[in-house]
C-alpha positions in Angstrom: 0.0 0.0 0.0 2.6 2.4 0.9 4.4 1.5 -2.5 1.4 2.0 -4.0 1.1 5.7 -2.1 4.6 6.0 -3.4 4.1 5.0 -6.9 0.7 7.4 -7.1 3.1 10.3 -5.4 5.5 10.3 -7.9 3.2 10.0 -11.1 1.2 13.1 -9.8 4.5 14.4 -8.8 5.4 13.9 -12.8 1.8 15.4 -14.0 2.2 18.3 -11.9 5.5 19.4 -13.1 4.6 18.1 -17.0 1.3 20.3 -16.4 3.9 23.2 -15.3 5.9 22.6 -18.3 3.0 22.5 -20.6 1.5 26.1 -19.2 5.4 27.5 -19.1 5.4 26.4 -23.0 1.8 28.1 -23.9 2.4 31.0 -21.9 5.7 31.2 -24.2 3.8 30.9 -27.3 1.2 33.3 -26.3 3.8 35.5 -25.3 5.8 34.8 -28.8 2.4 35.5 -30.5 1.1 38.6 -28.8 2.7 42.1 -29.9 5.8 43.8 -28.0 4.2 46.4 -26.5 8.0 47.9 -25.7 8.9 47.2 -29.4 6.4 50.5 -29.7 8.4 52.3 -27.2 11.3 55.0 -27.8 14.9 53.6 -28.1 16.6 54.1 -24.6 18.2 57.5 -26.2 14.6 59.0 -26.4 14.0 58.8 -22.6 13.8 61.5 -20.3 16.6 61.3 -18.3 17.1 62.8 -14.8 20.7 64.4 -14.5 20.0 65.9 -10.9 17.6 66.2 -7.9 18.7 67.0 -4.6 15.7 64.6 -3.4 14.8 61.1 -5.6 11.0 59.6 -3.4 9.1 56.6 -5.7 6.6 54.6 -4.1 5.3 52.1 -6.6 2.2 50.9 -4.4 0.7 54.6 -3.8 1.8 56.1 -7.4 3.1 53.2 -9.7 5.6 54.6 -12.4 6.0 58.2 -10.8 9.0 59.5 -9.1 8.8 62.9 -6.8 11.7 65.2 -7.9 12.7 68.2 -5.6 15.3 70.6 -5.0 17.5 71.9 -8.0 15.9 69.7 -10.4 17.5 69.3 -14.0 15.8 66.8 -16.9 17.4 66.3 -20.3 15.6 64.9 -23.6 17.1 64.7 -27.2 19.2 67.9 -26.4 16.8 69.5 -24.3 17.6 70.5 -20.6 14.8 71.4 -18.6 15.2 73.0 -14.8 12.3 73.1 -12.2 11.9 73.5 -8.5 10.1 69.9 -8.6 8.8 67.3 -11.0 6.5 64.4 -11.3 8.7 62.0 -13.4 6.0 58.8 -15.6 9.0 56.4 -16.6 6.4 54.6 -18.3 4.9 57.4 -20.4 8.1 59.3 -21.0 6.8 62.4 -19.4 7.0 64.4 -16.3 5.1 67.9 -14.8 7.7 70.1 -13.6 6.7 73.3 -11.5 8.4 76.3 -9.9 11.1 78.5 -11.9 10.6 76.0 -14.9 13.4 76.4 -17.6 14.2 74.7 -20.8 16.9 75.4 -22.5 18.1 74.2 -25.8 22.1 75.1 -27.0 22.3 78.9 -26.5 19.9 79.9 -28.7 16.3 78.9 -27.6 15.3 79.3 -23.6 11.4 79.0 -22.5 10.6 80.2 -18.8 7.7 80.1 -16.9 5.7 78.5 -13.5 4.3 75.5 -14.2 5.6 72.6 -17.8 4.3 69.0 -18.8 6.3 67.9 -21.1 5.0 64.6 -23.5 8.7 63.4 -24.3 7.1 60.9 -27.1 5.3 63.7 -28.4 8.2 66.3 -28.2 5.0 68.9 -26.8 5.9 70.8 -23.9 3.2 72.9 -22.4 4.0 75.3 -20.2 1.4 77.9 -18.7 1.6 81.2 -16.2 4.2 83.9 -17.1 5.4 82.3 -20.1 8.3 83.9 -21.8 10.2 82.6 -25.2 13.8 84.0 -26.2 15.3 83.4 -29.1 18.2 85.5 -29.8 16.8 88.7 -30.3 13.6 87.8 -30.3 11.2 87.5 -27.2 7.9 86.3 -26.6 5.5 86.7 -23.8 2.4 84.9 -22.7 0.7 82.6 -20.3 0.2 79.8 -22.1 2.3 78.2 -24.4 2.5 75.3 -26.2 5.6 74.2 -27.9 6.1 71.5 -30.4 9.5 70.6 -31.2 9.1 67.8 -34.1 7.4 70.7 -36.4 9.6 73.4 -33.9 6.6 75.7 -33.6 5.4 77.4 -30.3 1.9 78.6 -29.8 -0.3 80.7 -28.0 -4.0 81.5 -28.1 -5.2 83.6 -24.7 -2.9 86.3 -26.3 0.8 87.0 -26.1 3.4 89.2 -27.4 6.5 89.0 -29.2 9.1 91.8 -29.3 12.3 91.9 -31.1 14.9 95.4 -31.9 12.8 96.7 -34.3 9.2 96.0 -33.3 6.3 95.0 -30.7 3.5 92.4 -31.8 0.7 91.4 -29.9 -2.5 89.6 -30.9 -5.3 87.2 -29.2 -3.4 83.6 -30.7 -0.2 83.3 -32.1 2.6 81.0 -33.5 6.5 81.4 -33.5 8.9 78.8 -35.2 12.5 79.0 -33.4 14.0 78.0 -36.4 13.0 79.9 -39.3 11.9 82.7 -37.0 8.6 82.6 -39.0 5.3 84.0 -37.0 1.4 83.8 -37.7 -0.6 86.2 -35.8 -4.9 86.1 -36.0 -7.5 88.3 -34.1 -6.7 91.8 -33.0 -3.2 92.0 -34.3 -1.3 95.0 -33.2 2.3 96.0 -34.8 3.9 98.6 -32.9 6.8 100.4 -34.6 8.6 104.0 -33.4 7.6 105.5 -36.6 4.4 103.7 -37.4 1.1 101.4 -35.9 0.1 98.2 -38.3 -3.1 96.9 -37.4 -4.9 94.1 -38.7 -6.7 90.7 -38.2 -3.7 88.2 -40.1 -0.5 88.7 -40.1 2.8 87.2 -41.0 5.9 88.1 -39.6 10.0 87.3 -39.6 11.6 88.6 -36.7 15.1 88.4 -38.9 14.0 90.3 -41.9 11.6 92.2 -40.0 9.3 91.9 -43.0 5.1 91.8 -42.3 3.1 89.9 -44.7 -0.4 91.3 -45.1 -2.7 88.3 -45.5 -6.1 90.5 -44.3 -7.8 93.8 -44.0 -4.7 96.0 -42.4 -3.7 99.5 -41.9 -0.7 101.3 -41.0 -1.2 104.6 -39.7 1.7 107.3 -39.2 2.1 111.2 -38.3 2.2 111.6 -42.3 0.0 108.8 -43.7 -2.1 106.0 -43.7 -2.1 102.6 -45.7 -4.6 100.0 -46.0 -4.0 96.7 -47.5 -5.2 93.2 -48.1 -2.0 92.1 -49.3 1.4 92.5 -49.7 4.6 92.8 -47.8 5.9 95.9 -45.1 9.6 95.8 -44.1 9.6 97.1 -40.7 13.1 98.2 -40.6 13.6 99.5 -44.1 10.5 101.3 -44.0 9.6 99.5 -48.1 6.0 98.4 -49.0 4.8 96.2 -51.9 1.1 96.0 -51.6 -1.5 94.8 -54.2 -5.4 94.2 -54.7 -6.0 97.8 -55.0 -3.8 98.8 -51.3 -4.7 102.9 -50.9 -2.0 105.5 -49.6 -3.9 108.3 -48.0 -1.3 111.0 -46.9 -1.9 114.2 -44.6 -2.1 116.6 -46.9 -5.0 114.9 -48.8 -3.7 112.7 -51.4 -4.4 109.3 -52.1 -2.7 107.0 -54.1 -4.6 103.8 -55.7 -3.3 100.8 -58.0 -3.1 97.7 -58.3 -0.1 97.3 -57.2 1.9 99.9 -54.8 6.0 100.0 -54.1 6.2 103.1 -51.0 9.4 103.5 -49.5 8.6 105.5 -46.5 12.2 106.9 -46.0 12.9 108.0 -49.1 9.1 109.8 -49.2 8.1 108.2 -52.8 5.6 105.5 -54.1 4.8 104.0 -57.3 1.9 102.5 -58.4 1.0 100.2 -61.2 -1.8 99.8 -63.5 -5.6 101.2 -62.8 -3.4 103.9 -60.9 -5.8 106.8 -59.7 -4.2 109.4 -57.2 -6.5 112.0 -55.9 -5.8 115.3 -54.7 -8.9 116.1 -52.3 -7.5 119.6 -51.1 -7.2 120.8 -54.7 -9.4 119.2 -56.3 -7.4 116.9 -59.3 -7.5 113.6 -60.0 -4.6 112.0 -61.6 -4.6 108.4 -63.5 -2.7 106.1 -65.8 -1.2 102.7 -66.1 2.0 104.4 -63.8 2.3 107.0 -61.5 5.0 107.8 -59.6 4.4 109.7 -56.3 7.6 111.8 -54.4 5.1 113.0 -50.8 8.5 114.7 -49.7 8.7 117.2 -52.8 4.8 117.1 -52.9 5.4 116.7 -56.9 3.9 113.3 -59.4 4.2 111.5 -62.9 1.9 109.8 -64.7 2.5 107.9 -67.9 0.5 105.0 -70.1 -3.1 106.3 -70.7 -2.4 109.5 -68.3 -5.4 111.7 -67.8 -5.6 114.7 -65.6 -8.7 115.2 -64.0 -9.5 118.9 -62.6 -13.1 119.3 -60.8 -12.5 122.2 -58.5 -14.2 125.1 -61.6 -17.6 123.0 -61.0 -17.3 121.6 -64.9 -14.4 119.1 -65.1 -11.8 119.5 -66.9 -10.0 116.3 -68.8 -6.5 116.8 -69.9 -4.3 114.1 -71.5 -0.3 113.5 -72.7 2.0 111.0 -73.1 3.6 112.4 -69.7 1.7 114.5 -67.1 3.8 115.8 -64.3 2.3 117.7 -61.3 4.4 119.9 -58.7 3.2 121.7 -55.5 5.4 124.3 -54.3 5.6 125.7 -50.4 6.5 129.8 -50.7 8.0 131.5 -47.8 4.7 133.5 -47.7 3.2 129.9 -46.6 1.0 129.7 -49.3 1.3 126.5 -52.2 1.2 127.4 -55.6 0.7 124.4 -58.3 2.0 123.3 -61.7 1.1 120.9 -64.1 3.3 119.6 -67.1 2.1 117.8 -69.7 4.0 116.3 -72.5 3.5 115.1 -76.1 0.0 114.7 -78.1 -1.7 116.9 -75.3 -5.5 116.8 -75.5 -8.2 118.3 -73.1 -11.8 118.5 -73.1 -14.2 120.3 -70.9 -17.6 121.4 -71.9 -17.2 124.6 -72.7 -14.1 124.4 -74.5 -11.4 121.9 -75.9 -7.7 122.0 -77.0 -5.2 120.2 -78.6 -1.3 120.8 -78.6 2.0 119.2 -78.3 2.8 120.2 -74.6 1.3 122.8 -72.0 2.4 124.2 -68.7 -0.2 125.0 -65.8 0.3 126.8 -62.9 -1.8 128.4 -60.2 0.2 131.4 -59.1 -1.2 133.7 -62.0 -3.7 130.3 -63.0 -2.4 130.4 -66.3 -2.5 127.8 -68.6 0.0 127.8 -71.4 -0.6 125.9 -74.9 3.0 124.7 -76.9 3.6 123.8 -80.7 0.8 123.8 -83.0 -1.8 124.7 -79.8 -5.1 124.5 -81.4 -8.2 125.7 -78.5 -12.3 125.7 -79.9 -15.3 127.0 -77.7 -18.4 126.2 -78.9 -18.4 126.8 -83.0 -15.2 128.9 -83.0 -11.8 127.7 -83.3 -8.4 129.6 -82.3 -5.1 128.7 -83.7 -1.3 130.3 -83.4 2.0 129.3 -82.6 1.3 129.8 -78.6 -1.7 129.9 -76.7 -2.1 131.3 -72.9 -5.4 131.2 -70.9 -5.9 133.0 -68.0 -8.3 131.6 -65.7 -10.6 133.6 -62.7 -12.2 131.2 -60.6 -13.8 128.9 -62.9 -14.1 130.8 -66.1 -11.4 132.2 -68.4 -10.5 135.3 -67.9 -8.3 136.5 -70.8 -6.3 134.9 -73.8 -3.4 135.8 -75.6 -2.6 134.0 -78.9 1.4 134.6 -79.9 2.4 135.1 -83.7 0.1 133.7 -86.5 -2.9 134.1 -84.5 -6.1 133.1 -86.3 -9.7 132.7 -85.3 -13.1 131.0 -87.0 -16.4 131.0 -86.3 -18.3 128.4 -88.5 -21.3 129.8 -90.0 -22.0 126.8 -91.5 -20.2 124.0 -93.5 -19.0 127.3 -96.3 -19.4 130.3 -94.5 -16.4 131.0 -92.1 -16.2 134.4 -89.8 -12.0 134.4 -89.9 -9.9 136.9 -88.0 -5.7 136.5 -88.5 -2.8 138.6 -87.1 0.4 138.8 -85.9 -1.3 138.3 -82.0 -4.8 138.4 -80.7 -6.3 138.8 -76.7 -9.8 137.8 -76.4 -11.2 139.0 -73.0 -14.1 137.3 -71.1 -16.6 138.2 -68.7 -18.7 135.2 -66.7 -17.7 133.0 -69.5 -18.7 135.0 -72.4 -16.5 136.5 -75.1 -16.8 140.5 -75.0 -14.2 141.7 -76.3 -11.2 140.5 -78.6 -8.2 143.0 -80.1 -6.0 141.5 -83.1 -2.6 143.4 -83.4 -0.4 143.4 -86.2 -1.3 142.4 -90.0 -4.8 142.0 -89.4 -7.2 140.5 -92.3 -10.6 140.1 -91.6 -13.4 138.0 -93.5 -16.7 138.6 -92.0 -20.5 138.0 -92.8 -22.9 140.8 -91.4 -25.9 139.5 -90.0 -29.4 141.2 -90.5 -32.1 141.4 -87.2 -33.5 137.9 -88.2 -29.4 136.3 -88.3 -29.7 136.2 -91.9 -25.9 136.8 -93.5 -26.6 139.9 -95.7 -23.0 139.7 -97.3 -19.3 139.7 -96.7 -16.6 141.8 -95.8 -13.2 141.6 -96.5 -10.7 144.0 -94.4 -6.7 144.4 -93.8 -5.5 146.6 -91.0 -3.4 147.0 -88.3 -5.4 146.9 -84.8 -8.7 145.5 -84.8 -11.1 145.9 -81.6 -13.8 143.6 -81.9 -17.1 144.5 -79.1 -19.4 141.3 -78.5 -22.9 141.4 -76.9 -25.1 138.4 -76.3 -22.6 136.2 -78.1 -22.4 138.8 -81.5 -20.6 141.4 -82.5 -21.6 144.7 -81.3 -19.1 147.3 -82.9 -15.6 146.6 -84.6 -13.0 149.8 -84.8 -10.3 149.2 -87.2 -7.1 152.0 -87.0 -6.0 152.5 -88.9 -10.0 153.1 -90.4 -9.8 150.2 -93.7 -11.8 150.5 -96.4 -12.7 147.1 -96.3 -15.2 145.5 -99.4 -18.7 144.0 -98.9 -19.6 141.5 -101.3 -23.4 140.7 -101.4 -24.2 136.9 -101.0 -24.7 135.5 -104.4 -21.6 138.0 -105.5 -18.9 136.5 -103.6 -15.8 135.6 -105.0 -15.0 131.9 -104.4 -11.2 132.8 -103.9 -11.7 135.4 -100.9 -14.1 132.7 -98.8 -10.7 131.8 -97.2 -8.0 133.4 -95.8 -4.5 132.4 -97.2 -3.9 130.7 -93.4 -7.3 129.3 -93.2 -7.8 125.9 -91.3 -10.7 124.4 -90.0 -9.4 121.4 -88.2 -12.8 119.8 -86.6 -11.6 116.7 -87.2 -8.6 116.5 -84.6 -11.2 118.3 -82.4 -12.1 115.9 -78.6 -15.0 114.9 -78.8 -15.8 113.9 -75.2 -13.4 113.0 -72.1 -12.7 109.7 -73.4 -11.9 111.0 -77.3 -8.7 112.5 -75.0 -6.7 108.9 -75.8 -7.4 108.7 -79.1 -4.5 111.3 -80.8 -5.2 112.5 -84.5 -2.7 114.8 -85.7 -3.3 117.2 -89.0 -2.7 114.3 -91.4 -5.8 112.2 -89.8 -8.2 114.5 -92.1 -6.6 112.9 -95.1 -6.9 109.6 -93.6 -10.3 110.2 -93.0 -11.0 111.6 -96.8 -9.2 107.9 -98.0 -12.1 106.6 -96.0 -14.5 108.4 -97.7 -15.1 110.9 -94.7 -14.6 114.6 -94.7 -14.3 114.9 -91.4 -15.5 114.4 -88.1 -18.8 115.7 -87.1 -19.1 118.9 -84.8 -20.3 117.5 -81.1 -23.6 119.0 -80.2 -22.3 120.5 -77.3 -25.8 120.9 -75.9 -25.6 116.8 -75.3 -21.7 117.3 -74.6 -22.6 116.5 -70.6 -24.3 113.3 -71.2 
């Protein structure tokens, strides 16, 4: 019996321990078939590592995995070394909370500060929260929460924070700051300070190096002497340079504004240019210049227009439209502190206003005697007359002429109709107005004279032909009243059906309707003397005369 105790024993003894081996070989198997949980984990050289603590406390039953730091504290991860008072080290989860003068400070370019850090070190996010500050070289940021990502090296902030560097304070409501490439986003209630200048906006890009802001949004930038607005483009800070598109406006104190669709300012040097669809408007004085290219100097208070130019003048209550291949404008500052103006204009100069439109190759403006001066071939018509001569000078009172003078070869015609011509030449002529209307014109020098006398009904009873040397013509209602010739000519009248075809014109007659404006956009189109001949290859005499009753319209 007891061999048979002994026998039964040892073969449960053998089951036992064959039974042990069997689970010891499944529990390998299942442990050979079930994932490596540490296999997901960091290499050993991605663990937070503890370089110092005046104090080490773990207690694995109360807080498994966590180990108390205190006292002079220092942490170091991938080249990363992190100082706190005291930390809460996870082994497990490669992290730890640190609190109390928290530091981190990578090589000697990036340190973070501030009261309280957790740090994910398999994440590489460390977020650290109350009196947050960032430096970076020369650049600082301030907040009181950060978060700061260091696989895509950006930091981020979004209860508001500022970031300061030599040239420039930033602030804004959320934020974003990139160590490396010193690249930052700002969004909601972005402010740009700047000694000389405020940007303001609701996006903004920014590179502490270059200092340069990229508009991304509605901004503005206000100064003592200007304002910008923008929606895109790029501001150096330091330089003082814009490049702005979509339209960006320059508004300056002295009432100019400059529009394109594309703006270079350089706020230094006092100048802008502007680029196609360019309109800059004079608000004080009343002018509007445009063109494909202006060129603005805001120091020397002078501008240049090219491609398409037009001058716009609406301070006389009628505008006036003036166009060249070049229009230059100049304000000038006198020592009696009043501004005087001038106005350029070069090559294929036309202008139209209702009352009266010209053509030349240049003229010269200026509002110390408000003059306006008409170069090379100066052609000027008002209403149904027409004045020609080698020069051409219009004095203007308020918003009406006042006087002009027509230098050497001076000629005028007033178109009865498409045969009958009133014609007036001499060496100079000086037509003299009064609210607008012609009263009273003197031609000096070599004067000829072919003129039709009306009856009471305006019926042309005949036509005289005169030669003297001073003529004084007296106007009423828009016709002649009196004409004194001295010396006294004994001038001949030919009755209507009598007239010689040979003395209908005089020897200098032109009637040049067909280079005429028509309206403020005929301004662009430039037909010189030869375009009649064109016109007659076309089968077209000439151009029509505008009903200047519909001119407006």
């Amino acid at each position: 019996m007891l061999k048979n105790n002994k026998k039964r024993y040892c073969i449960g003894r053998h089951r036992i321990l064959l039974i042990g081996i069997l689970c010891l070989f499944g529990v390998c198997l299942i442990a050979g078939n079930k994932p490596d949980k540490d296999k997901k984990r960091k290499p050993p050289k991605d663990m937070v590592y503890i370089l110092n603590s005046d104090e080490t406390i773990g207690n694995e039953l109360l807080r498994p995995d966590i180990t108390l730091l205190q006292g002079n504290v220092k942490l170091r991860h991938k080249g990363m070394y992190m100082y706190c008072d005291s930390a809460y080290l996870n082994e497990k989860l490669n992290s730890f909370e640190a609190f109390g003068k928290v530091r981190m400070e990578q090589g000697d370019t990036l340190f973070i500060y501030g009261n309280y850090l957790k740090y994910d070190g398999y994440k590489e996010l460390a977020m650290l929260r109350e009196n947050v500050k960032l430096v970076n070289r020369k650049t600082t940021l301030l907040t009181d929460s950060l978060d700061y990502d260091r696989i895509l090296d950006k930091a981020y902030y979004f209860e508001g924070g500022t970031l300061l560097d030599q040239d420039n304070v930033l602030t804004s409501d959320w934020g974003e700051y990139s160590p490396s490439t010193k690249n930052a986003v700002f969004n909601f209630d972005v402010k740009l300070v700047n000694p000389r200048f405020t940007l303001t906006s609701d996006t903004l890009k920014y590179n502490s190096v270059t200092t340069i802001a990229h508009i991304v949004g509605p901004s503005h930038i206000d100064s003592e002497k200007n304002h910008i607005y923008s929606e895109r483009g790029y501001y150096n800070t330091h330089a003082d340079q814009a490049q702005l598109m979509d339209r960006s406006v320059l508004t300056n104190e002295d009432g100019k504004r400059l529009i394109g669709d594309s703006i270079y300012y350089d706020r230094k040097k006092g100048y802008g240019e502007a680029f196609k669809n360019v309109l800059l408007t004079d608000t004080v004085n009343k002018n509007i210049l445009t063109g494909d290219y202006c060129f603005y100097d805001e120091l020397k208070g002078s501008a240049l227009a090219t491609q398409k130019a037009i001058a716009i003048d609406y301070s006389q209550g009628d505008s006036l439209f003036l166009h060249g291949d070049t229009l230059k404008l100049n304000t000038f500052n006198m020592k009696t502190d009043s501004i005087y103006r001038e106005m350029r204009a070069f090559h294929k100069v036309r202008m139209f206003r209702n009352d009266f439109q010209g053509v030349c190759d240049s003229l010269f403006f200026t509002s110390k005697d408000t003059s306006v001066i008409m170069y090379k071939d100066p052609i000027l018509w008002t209403e149904n007359k027409q004045l020609l001569g080698e020069e051409i000078r219009i004095y203007l009172n308020d918003s009406t002429i006042d006087w002009a003078h027509i230098v050497n070869q001076a000629l005028s015609i007033e178109q009865k109709d498409t045969i009958h011509y009133n014609q007036i030449t001499g060496k100079e002529m000086k037509a003299f107005f009064d609210k607008g209307d012609m009263r009273k014109v003197d031609v000096i020098g070599n004067v000829q004279l072919v003129y039709y006398p009306e009856d009471k009904d305006s019926t042309m009873i005949g036509m005289n032909v005169s030669e003297s040397s001073l003529l004084n013509i007296f106007l009423k209602d828009k016709k002649m009243d009196k004409m004194i010739m001295s010396p006294k000519s004994n001038g001949t009248l030919y009755p209507m059906p009598m007239i010689p075809p040979a003395k209908l014109r005089l020897d200098n007659f032109a009637w040049l309707d067909f280079i005429r404006p028509l309206n403020k956009d005929d301004i662009l189109v430039w037909r010189g003397k030869k375009a009649d001949q064109v016109l007659k290859n076309k089968g077209r005499k000439s151009i029509p005369l505008p009903n200047h009753g519909l001119l407006k319209k």
